[in-house]
C-alpha positions in Angstrom: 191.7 72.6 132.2 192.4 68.7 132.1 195.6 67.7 130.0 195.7 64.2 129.2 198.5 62.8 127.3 199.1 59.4 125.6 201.8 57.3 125.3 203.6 53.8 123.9 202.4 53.2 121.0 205.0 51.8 118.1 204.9 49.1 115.4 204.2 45.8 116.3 203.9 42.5 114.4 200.8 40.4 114.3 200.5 38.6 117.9 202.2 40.9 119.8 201.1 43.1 122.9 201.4 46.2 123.7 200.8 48.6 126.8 199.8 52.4 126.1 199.4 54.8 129.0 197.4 57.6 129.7 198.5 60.4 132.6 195.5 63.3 132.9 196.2 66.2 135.1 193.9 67.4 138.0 193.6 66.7 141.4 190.5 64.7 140.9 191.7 62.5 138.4 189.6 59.1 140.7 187.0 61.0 139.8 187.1 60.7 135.9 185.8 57.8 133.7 188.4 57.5 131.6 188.3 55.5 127.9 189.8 54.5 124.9 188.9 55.2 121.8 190.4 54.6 118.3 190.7 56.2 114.3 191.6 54.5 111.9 192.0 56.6 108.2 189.1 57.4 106.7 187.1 55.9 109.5 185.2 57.3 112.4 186.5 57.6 116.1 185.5 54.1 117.5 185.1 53.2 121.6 187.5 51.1 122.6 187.2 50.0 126.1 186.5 52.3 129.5 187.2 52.5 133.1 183.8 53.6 134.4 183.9 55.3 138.3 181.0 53.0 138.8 183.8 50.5 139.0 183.1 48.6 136.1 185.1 48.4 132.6 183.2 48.6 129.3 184.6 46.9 126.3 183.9 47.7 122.8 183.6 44.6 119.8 187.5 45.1 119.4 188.4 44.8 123.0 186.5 42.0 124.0 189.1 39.3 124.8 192.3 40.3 124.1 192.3 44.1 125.8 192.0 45.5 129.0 192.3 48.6 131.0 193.9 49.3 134.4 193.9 52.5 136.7 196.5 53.9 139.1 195.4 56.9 140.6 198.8 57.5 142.6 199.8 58.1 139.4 197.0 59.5 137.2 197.2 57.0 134.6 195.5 54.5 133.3 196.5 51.7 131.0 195.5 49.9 127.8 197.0 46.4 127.6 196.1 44.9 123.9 197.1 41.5 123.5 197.2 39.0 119.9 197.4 42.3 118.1 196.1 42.0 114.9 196.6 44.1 111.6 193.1 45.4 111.8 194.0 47.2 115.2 196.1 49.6 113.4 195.0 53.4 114.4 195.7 56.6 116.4 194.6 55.8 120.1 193.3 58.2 122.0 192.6 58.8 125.4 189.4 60.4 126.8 188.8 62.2 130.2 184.8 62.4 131.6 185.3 64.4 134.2 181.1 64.0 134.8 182.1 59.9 135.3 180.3 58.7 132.3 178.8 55.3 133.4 176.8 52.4 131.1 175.9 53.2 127.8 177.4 57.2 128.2 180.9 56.3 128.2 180.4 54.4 124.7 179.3 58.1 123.3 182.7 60.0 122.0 181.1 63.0 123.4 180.7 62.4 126.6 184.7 62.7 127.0 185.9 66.4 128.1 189.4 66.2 127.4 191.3 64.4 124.7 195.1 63.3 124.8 196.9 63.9 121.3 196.9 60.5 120.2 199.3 57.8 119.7 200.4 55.7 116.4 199.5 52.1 116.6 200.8 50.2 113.7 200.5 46.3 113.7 202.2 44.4 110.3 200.7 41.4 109.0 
């Protein structure tokens, strides 16, 4: 059993930035692709962006740009650092462990996560 809890999220004004974290449990945690994904209400879970253990990161249309994601396995967390916020990035974030190291097109799919985090509140005013 992975537990994998979020954190930092808050309200923000248009422009801002804003770092979440993510800590997983497990001794393997270099081992896990690890992603992002958002819900906005009434809308489906959408990728965010993803730290592949092929090394690379994977972006989704709403990351491109202004987001990134960062890994410190001393720690077990990874980070999602959204710059130029903008109204329409306001959702629950969540936090996806692939403990199979989803790579390419996989770690786009919301089921290819094992574990999920609770979620945290994202709120960005206009």
């Amino acid at each position: 059993q992975v537990q994998v809890v979020e954190s930092g999220g808050g309200l923000v004004q248009t422009g801002d930035s804003l770092r979440l974290s993510c800590a997983a449990s497990g001794r393997t945690f270099r081992a896990y692709s690890m992603g992002w994904f958002r819900q906005a209400p009434g809308k489906e879970r959408e990728f965010v962006i993803a730290d592949s253990i092929d090394g690379r990161t994977y972006y989704g249309d709403s990351a491109q740009g202004r987001f990134s994601i960062s890994r410190d396995n001393s720690k077990n967390t990874v980070y999602l650092q959204m710059n130029s916020l903008k109204p329409e990035d306001t959702a629950v974030y969540y936090c996806g462990a692939d403990l199979q190291g989803c790579s390419g097109i996989g770690c786009y799919d919301v089921n290819s996560y094992d574990y999920w985090g609770q979620g945290t509140q994202v709120t960005v005013s206009s």
